[in-house]
C-alpha positions as CSV (number, residue, x, y, z in Angstrom):
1,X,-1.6,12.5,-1.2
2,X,-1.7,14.2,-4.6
3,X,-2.2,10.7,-6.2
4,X,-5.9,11.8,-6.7
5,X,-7.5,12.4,-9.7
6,X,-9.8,15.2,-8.4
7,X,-11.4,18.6,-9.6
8,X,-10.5,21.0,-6.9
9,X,-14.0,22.5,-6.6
10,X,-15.7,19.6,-5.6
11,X,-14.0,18.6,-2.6
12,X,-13.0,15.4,-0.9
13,X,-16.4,13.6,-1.4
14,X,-16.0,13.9,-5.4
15,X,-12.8,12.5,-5.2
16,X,-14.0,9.3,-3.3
17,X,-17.0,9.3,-5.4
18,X,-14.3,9.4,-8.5
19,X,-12.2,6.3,-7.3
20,X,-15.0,4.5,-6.5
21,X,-15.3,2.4,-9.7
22,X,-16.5,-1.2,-9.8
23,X,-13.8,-3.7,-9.3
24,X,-13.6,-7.4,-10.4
25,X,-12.6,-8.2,-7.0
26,X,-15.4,-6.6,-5.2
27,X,-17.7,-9.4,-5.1
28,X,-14.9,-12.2,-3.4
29,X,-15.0,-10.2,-0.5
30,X,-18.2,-9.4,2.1
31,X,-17.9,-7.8,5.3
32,X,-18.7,-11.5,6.8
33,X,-15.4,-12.5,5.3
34,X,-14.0,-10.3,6.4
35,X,-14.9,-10.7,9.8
36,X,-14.7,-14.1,9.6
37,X,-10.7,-13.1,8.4
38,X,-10.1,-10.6,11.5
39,X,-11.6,-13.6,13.8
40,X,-9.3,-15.8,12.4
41,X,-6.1,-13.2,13.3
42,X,-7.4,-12.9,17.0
43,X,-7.7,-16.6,17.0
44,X,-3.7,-16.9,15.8
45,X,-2.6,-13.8,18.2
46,X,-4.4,-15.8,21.1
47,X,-2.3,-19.0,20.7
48,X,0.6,-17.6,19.5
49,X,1.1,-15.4,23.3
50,X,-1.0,-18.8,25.0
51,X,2.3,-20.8,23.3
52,X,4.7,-18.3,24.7
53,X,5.4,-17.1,21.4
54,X,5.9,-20.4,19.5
55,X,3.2,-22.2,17.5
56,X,5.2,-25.1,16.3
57,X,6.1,-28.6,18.4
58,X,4.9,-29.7,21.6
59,X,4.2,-26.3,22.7
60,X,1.1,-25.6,20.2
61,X,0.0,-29.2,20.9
62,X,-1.0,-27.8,25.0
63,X,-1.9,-24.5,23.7
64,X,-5.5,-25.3,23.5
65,X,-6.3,-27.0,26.4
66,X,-3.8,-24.3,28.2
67,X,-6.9,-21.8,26.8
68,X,-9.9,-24.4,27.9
69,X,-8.3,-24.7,31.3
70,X,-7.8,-20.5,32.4
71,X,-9.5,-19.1,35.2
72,X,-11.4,-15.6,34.8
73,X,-7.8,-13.8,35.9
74,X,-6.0,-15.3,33.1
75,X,-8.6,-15.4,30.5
76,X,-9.3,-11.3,30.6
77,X,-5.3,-11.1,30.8
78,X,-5.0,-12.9,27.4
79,X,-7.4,-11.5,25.8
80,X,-6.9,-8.5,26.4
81,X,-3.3,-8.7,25.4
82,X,-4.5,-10.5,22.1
83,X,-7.1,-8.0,21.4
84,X,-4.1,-5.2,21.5
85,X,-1.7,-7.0,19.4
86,X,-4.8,-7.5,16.8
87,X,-6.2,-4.4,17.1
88,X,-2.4,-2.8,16.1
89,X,-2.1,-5.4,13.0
90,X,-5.6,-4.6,11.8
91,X,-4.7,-0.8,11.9
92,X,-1.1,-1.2,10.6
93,X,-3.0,-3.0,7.0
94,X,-5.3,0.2,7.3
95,X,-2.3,2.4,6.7
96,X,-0.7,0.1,4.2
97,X,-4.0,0.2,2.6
98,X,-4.1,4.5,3.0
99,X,-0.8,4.2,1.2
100,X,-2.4,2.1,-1.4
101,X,-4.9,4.6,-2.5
102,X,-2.5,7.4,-3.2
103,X,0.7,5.9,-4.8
104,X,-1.4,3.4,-6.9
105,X,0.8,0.4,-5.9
106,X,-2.3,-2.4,-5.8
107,X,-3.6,-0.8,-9.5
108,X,-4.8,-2.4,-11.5
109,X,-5.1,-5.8,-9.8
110,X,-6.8,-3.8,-6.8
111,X,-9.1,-0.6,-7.3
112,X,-11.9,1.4,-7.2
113,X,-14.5,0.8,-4.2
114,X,-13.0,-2.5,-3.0
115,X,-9.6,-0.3,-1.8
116,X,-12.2,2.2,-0.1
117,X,-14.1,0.2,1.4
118,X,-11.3,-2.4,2.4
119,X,-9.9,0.2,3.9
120,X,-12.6,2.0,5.6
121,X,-13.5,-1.5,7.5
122,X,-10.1,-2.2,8.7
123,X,-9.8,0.9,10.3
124,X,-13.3,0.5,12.2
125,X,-12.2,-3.4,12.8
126,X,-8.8,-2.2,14.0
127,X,-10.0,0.4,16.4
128,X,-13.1,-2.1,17.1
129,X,-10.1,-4.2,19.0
130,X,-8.4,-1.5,20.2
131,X,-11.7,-0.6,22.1
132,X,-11.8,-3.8,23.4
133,X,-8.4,-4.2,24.7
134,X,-9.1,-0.8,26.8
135,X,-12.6,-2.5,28.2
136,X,-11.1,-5.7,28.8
137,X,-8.7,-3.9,30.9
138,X,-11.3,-2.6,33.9
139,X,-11.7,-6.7,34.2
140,X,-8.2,-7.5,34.6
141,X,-7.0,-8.5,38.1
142,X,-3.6,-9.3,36.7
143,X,-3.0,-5.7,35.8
144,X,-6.0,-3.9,37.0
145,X,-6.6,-0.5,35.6
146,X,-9.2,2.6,35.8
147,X,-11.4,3.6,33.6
148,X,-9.5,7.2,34.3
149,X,-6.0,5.7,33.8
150,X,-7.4,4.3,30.5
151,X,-9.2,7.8,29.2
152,X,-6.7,10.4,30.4
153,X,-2.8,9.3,29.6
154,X,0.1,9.6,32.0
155,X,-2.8,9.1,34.8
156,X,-1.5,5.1,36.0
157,X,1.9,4.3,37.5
158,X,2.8,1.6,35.3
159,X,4.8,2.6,32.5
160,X,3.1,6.2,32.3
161,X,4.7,7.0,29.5
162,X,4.3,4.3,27.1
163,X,0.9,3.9,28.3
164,X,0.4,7.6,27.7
165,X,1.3,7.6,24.5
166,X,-0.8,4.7,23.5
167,X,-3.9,6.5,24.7
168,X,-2.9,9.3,22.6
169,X,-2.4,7.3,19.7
170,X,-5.8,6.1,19.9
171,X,-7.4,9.3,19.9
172,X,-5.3,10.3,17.4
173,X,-6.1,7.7,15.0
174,X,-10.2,7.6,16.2
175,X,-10.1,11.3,14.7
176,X,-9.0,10.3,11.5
177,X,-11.2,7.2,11.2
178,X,-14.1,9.9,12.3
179,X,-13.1,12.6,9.5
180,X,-13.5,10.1,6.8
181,X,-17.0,10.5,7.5
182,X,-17.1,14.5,7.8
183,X,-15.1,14.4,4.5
184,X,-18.4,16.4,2.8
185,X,-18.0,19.3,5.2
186,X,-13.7,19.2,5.3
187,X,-11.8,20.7,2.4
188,X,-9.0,18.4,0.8
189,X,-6.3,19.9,1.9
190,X,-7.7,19.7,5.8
191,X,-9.0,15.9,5.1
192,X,-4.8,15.1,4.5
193,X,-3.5,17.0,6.9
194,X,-5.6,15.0,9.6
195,X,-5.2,12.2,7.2
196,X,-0.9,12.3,7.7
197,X,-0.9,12.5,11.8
198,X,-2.4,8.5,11.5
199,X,1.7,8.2,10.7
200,X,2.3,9.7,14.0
201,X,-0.6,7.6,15.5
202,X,0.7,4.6,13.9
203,X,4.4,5.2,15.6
204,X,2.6,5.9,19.0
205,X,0.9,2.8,19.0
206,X,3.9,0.8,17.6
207,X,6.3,2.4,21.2
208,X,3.6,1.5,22.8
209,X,3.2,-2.1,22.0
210,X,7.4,-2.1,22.4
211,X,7.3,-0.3,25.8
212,X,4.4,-1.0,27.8
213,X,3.4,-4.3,26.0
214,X,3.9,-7.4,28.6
215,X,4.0,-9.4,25.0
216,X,7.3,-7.4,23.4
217,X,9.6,-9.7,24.3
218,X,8.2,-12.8,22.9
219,X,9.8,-13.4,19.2
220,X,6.5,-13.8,17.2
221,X,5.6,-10.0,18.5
222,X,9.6,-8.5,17.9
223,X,9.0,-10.2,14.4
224,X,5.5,-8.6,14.6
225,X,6.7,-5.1,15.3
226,X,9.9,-5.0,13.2
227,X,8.0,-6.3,10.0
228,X,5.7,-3.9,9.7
229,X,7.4,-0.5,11.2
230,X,9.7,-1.5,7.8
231,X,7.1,-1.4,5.6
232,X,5.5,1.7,7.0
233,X,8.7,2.8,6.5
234,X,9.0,2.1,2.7
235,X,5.6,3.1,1.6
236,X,6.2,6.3,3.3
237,X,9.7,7.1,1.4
238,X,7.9,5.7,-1.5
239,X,4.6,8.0,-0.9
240,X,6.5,11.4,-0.7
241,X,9.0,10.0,-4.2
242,X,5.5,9.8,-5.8
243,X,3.8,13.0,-4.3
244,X,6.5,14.8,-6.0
245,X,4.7,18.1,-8.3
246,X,5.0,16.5,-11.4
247,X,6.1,20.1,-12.8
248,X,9.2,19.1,-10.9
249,X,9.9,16.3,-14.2
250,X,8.0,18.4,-17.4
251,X,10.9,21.0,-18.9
252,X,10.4,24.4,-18.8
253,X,9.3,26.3,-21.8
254,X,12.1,28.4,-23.7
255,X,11.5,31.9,-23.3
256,X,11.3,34.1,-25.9
C-alpha cells in the first residue's frame, strides 16, 4: 500500500496522523448515522431471507407479519442468518474502503479523517455482527451449535469445512481490526503485511457464506456474493497497477 505519503522514520501512526486532514464531508456523517445506516441494512437482509429472497409483489406484502408471527426457534434462526449476511456486507465496504485509502480512488470528493474513520467503524460494525451471528448461534434449536464448535473450527459435523474456514476468517480479520490500534508499536511494513491477509479473510468469509450458508441459494444473496467478490477483484488488480515503484515509469539517467 505505498499510496502513502509518509516519512519512513515516523512509523504508521504519522502516516494516519498525515491523511487525517479535515474533510467537507465529515460533518454529514455521525457515528448515530451511521448506525442508524447499518440498522437499516440488517433491517433489509432480514426481509429480504423472511421473503425467500424476493422483496417485490405479494411476497414482501406477508413478509412483516411473517416476522411478527415467529416463534423463538425461527426468530434466533433469522436473525442469526441476517446478522451473518450483514456482518459480511459491512466488512466487504471495510475492504473497499482499505482499498480506498491507498489507490486514492474516492480523492478528492472523499478524504482525509472521514476515509479513516469511515473505515475504522465499518470494520468494528462488521465484526460487531459477525459476533453476533456466532452468539446467536448457542440459541438456535434449528441448527444448534457449541460454544466449542463456534471457537475452535473443524470441531462440528455440519459442513466442517466451510464452517472451519469461516471461523478462521474471523480471527483472521479480528487481528487486523486489532493491529489498527497497535499501529504505534508495529512498523509499516508489519502494519501491511497483517493489513493484506484481510484479502484472504475476506475470501474465507465469502466460501463460507457460499458453502455453509443455509441462505446461498436464494438469488438476492448469489447477487450478494457475486457483486462484491467482483469488485474485490478489481480494486485489487487495480491496487497492485497503482503500488507499482514509480522508478519503474521515471527514465534512467545517461551514464557518462
Amino acid at each position: 500500500m505505498e499510496g502513502y505519503p509518509v516519512r519512513r522514520t515516523t512509523g504508521i501512526t504519522s502516516m494516519i496522523t498525515q491523511q487525517k486532514q479535515v474533510s467537507p464531508l465529515n460533518s454529514l456523517i455521525r457515528p448515530t448515522a451511521t448506525i442508524l445506516l447499518v440498522g437499516l441494512i440488517f433491517v433489509i437482509m432480514l426481509i429480504t431471507i423472511t421473503a425467500g429472497g424476493s422483496l417485490g409483489g405479494a411476497a414482501s406484502a406477508q413478509t412483516i407479519p411473517a416476522l411478527f408471527g415467529m416463534d423463538s426457534t425461527q426468530l434466533w434462526w433469522y436473525v442469526t442468518r441476517a446478522s451473518g449476511l450483514t456482518g459480511y456486507f459491512l466488512l466487504w465496504l471495510s475492504m473497499v474502503w482499505g482499498f480506498a485509502i491507498p489507490t486514492k480512488i474516492v480523492q478528492p470528493v472523499l478524504e482525509g479523517t472521514f476515509v479513516y474513520d469511515f473505515h475504522e467503524h465499518l470494520s468494528l460494525l462488521g465484526l460487531g455482527f459477525v459476533l453476533l451471528h456466532i452468539v446467536v448461534l448457542l440459541f438456535d434449536r434449528f441448527l444448534p451449535f457449541n460454544l466449542l464448535q463456534l471457537l475452535v473450527p473443524f470441531t462440528d459435523a455440519y459442513r466442517p469445512l466451510w464452517v472451519g474456514l469461516g471461523i478462521i476468517s474471523f480471527y483472521i480479520l479480528l487481528l487486523v481490526t486489532v493491529t489498527f490500534y497497535l499501529r504505534g508499536q508495529l512498523s509499516v511494513r508489519t502494519f501491511r503485511a497483517i493489513h493484506i491477509l484481510s484479502i484472504a479473510g475476506y475470501l474465507g468469509t465469502t466460501l463460507h457464506g457460499l458453502f455453509a450458508g443455509t441462505d446461498s441459494a436464494l438469488p438476492a444473496a448469489l447477487f450478494l456474493y457475486a457483486g462484491t467478490f467482483l469488485v474485490v477483484v478489481f480494486l485489487t488488480v487495480y491496487w497492485l497497477v497503482m503500488r507499482q515503484p514509480e522508478k519503474a515509469t521515471v527514465p534512467l539517467r545517461p551514464r557518462r
